[in-house]
C-alpha positions in Angstrom: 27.0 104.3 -39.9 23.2 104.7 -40.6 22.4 106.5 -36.9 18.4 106.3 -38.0 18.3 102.8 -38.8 20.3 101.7 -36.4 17.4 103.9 -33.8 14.8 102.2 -36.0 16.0 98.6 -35.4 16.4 99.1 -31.6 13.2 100.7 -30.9 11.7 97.1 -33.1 13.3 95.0 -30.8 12.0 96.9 -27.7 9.1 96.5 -29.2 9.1 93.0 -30.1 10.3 92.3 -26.5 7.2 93.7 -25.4 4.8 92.4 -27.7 6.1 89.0 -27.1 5.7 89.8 -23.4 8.9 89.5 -22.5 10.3 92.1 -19.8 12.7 94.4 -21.6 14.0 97.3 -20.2 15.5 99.7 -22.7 16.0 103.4 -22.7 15.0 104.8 -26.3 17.4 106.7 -28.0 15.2 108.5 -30.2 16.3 110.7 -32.8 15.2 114.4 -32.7 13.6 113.7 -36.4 10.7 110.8 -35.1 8.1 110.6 -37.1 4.3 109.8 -36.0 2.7 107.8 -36.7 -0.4 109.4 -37.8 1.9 111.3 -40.2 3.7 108.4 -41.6 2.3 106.7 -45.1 3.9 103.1 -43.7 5.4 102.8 -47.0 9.0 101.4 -45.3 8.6 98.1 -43.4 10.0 94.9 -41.9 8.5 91.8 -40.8 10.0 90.7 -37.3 9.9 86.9 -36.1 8.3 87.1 -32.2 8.1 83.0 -31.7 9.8 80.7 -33.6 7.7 78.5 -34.5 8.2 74.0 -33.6 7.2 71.0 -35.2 4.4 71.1 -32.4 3.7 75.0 -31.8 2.8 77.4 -34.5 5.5 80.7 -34.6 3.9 84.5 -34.5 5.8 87.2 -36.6 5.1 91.3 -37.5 5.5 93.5 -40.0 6.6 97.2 -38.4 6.8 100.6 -39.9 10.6 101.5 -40.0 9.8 105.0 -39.7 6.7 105.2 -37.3 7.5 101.6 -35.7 3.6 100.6 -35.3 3.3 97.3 -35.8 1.1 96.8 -39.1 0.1 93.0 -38.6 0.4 90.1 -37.3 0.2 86.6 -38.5 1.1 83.2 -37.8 3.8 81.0 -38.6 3.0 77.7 -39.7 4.7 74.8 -37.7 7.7 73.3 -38.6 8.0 69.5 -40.0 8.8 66.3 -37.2 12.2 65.9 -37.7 11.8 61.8 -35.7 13.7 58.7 -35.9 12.8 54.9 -35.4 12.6 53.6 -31.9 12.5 50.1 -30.2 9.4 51.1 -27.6 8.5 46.8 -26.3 10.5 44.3 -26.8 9.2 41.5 -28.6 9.0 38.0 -27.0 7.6 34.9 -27.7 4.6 35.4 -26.6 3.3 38.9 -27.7 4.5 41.6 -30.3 7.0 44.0 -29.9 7.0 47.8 -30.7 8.5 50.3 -32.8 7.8 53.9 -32.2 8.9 56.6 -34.7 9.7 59.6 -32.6 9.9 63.3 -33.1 13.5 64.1 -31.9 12.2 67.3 -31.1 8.9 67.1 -29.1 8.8 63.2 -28.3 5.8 63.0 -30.0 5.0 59.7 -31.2 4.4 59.8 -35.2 3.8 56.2 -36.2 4.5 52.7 -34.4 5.1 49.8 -36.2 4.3 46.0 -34.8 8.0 43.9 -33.9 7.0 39.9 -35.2 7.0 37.3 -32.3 10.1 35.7 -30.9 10.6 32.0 -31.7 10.6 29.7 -28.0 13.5 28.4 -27.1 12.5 25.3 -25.4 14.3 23.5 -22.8 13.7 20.1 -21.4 12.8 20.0 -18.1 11.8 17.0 -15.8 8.8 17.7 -14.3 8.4 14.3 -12.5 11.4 12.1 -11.7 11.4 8.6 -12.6 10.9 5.7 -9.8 12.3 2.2 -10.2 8.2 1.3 -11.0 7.0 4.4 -12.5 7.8 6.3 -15.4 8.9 9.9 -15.5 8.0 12.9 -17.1 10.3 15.5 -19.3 8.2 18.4 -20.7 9.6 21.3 -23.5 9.3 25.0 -21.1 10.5 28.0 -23.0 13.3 30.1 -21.3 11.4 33.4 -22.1 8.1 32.7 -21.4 7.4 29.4 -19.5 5.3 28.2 -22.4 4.9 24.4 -22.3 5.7 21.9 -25.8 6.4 18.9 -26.1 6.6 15.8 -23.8 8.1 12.9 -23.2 7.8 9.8 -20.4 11.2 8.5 -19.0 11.8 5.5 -18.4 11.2 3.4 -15.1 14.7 3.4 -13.8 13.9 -0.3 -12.5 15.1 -2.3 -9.6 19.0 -2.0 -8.4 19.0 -5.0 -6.2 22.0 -5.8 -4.5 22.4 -8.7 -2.1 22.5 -7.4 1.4 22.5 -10.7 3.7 22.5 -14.6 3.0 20.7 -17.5 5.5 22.0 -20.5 5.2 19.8 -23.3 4.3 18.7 -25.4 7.3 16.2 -28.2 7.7 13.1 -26.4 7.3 14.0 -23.7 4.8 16.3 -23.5 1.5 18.8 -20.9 2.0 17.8 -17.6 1.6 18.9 -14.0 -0.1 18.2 -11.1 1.1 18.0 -8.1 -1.2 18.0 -4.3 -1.5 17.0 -2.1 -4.3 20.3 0.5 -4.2 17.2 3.6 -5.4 14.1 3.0 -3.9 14.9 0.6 -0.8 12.8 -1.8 -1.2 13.6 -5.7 -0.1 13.4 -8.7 -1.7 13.7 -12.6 -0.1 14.7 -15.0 -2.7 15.0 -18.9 -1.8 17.8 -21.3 -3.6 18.2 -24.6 -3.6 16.0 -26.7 -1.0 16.2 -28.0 2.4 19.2 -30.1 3.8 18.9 -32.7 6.5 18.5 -32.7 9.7 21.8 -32.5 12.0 21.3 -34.6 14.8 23.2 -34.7 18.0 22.5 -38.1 19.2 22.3 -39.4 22.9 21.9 -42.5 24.0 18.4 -42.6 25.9 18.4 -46.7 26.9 21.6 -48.6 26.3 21.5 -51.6 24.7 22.1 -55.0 26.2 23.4 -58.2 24.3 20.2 -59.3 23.5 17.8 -56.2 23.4 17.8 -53.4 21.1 18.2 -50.1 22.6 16.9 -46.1 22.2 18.8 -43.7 21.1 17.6 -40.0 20.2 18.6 -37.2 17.9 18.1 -33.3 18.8 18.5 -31.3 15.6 20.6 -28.1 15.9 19.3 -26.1 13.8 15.3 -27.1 14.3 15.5 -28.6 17.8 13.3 -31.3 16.4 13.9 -35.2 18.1 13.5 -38.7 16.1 14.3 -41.4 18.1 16.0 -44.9 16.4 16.9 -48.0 18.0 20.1 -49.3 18.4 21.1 -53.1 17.5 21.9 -55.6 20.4 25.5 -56.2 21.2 24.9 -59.5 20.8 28.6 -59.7 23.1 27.1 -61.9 26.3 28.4 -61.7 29.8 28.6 -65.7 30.8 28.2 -66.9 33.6 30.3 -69.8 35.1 30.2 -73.3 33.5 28.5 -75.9 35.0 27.4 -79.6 34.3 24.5 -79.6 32.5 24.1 -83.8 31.7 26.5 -86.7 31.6 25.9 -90.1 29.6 28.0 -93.2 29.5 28.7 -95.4 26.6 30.0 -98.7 27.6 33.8 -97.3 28.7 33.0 -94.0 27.2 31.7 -90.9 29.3 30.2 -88.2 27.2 29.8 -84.7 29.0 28.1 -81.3 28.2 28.7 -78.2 29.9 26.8 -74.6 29.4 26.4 -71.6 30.3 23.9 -68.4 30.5 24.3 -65.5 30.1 23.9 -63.2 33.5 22.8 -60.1 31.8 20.1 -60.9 29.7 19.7 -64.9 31.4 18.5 -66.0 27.8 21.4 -67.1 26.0 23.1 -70.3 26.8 26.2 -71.6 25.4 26.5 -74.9 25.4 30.0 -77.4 24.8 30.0 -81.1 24.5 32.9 -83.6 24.3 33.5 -87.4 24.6 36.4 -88.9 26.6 38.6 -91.4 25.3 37.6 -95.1 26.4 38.2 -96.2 29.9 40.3 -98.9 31.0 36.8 -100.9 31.5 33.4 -100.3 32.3 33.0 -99.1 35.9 30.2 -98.2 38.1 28.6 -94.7 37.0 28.6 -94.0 40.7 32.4 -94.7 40.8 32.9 -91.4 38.8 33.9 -87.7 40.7 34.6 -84.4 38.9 36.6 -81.3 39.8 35.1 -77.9 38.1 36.8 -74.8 37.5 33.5 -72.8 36.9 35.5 -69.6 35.5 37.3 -72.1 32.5 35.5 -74.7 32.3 38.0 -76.9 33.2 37.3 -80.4 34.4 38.7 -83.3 35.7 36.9 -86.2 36.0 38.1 -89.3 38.0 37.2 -92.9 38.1 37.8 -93.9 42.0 37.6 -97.7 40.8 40.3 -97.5 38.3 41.8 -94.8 39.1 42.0 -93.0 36.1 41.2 -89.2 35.2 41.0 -87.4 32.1 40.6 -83.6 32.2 38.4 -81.7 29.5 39.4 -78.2 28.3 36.6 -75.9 26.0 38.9 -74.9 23.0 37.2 -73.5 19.8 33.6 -74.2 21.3 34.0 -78.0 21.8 35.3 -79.9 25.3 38.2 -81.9 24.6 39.8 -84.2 27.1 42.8 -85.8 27.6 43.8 -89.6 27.4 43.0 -91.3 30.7 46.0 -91.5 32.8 46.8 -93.1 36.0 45.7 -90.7 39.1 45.5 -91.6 42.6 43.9 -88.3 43.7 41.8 -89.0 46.6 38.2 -87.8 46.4 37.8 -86.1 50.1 37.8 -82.6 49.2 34.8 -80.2 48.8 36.0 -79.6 45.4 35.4 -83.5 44.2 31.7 -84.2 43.1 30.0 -86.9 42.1 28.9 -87.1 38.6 25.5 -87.8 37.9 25.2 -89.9 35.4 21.6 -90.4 33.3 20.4 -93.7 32.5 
């Protein structure tokens, strides 16, 4: 081995070290044969790299005597080339550019930026105002990246849901009636069908009626609590009284005789019966003749106290029919024997 130039080399980096300003502590080995440098003509030299130099920072190098080990110069070493690659430094989106940055790997410095084109929106539709049974709604387009608003559309008025929630019958002042919900919104509805029906009347009677007057009966409606009054027909069935003799003729041997009777309620109608006996033996005294009345019947006898005959009248089929005259020896004393009064 080369003991000088191995001495030579080690005294350049010491002295490198320190140029560069590094703190280096090295004991020289210095050969006995040093030369100095005013003696030395420089003629044997090396050029030593102090700072390497970066894409961002220039490098220093210097040429050294190998013999004296002054350093002869210095110069500069001219910065090395980026060495960058292309980043994504803002994302695009649809509503500004994005960013690419090309970028020294080395020093992060940024060498050129390029412009990233727009997103595209991506709209979604979105109600922004729900639809009523009245009113339309509203749907609008509202991108998912940036809120941006497009297009828009009305919905539809849902319309009514009505469903029947409760039914009146009709009565006689109103037509039966339908009550009805809307199922959405709530709102009622009364719908009428059909038309009134009659009245229903409970009826009472308020004055009877008799046989020969009309009476007053009156209605209460259950449903309006109206009244209407009506009359109600006479019976026309009479209560009689009791027969009586109401006139008595005589035609030569044949006595003609009319009975009535009224009727005690309403003491207007009479009914009236009238029947002819079969003839007499002969032609009496009309103040010879009696008669026997059953009031209830009409029954009567009548009795000639000269001839002493009788014939008895019974009312059948509203006429009074007698019997033949027979022979009768019936003695007029009682209180029930009258005399018949006889006209003319």
């Amino acid at each position: 081995m080369n003991i000088k130039r191995v001495a030579c080399v080690l005294k350049r980096v010491a002295v490198a070290a320190c140029i560069s300003g590094a703190i280096f502590f090295f004991a020289p080995v210095m050969p006995a044969s040093t030369v100095h440098a005013e003696s030395c003509g420089h003629e044997v030299y090396e050029w030593v790299e102090l700072i390497k130099p970066t894409c961002s920072k220039e490098g220093k190098r210097v040429r050294i005597c190998q013999d004296c080990e002054k350093v002869l110069e210095t110069e500069a070493i001219d910065k090395t080339e980026h060495k960058g690659k292309w980043e994504k430094t803002q994302d695009a989106t649809c509503s500004a550019e994005g960013v690419k940055s090309y970028i020294c790997k080395n020093c992060s410095e940024v060498l050129e930026t390029e412009d990233i084109p727009r997103k595209k929106h991506v709209f979604l539709w979105t109600t922004t105002k729900d639809p009523t049974c009245e009113e339309e709604g509203l749907k609008q387009q509202i991108c998912k990246y940036c809120d941006a608003e497009g297009e828009s559309k009305a919905i539809p008025a849902k319309g009514h849901r009505m469903v029947k929630r409760k039914t009146t019958a009709a009565t006689c002042r109103s037509p039966k009636l339908i009550e009805k919900e809307c199922s959405l919104c709530g709102i009622t509805t009364t719908e009428r069908e059909g038309s009134t029906i009659d009245h229903r009347y409970k009826w009472a009677t308020t004055t009877a009626a008799t046989c020969a007057d009309a009476g007053v009966k009156t209605g209460t409606c259950s449903m309006c609590g109206g009244t209407k009054s009506e009359a109600i027909a006479p019976t026309g069935k009479h209560k009689y009284g009791n027969w009586s003799i109401e006139s008595a003729q005589i035609n030569g041997k044949v006595l003609k005789l009319t009975q009535s009777r009224t009727c005690k309620v309403c003491g207007r109608q009479k009914q009236t019966v009238t029947g002819k006996t079969a003839p007499f033996s002969k032609k009496h005294d009309k103040k010879k003749y009696y008669y026997k009345l059953t009031q209830k019947t009409g029954r009567v006898v009548i009795l000639c106290t000269d001839c002493r005959q009788s014939v008895t009248g019974k009312i059948s089929s509203g006429a009074l029919k007698f019997t033949k005259p027979k022979k009768d020896k019936t003695r007029t004393i009682s209180k029930a024997w009258k005399r018949l009064k006889i006209e003319g």
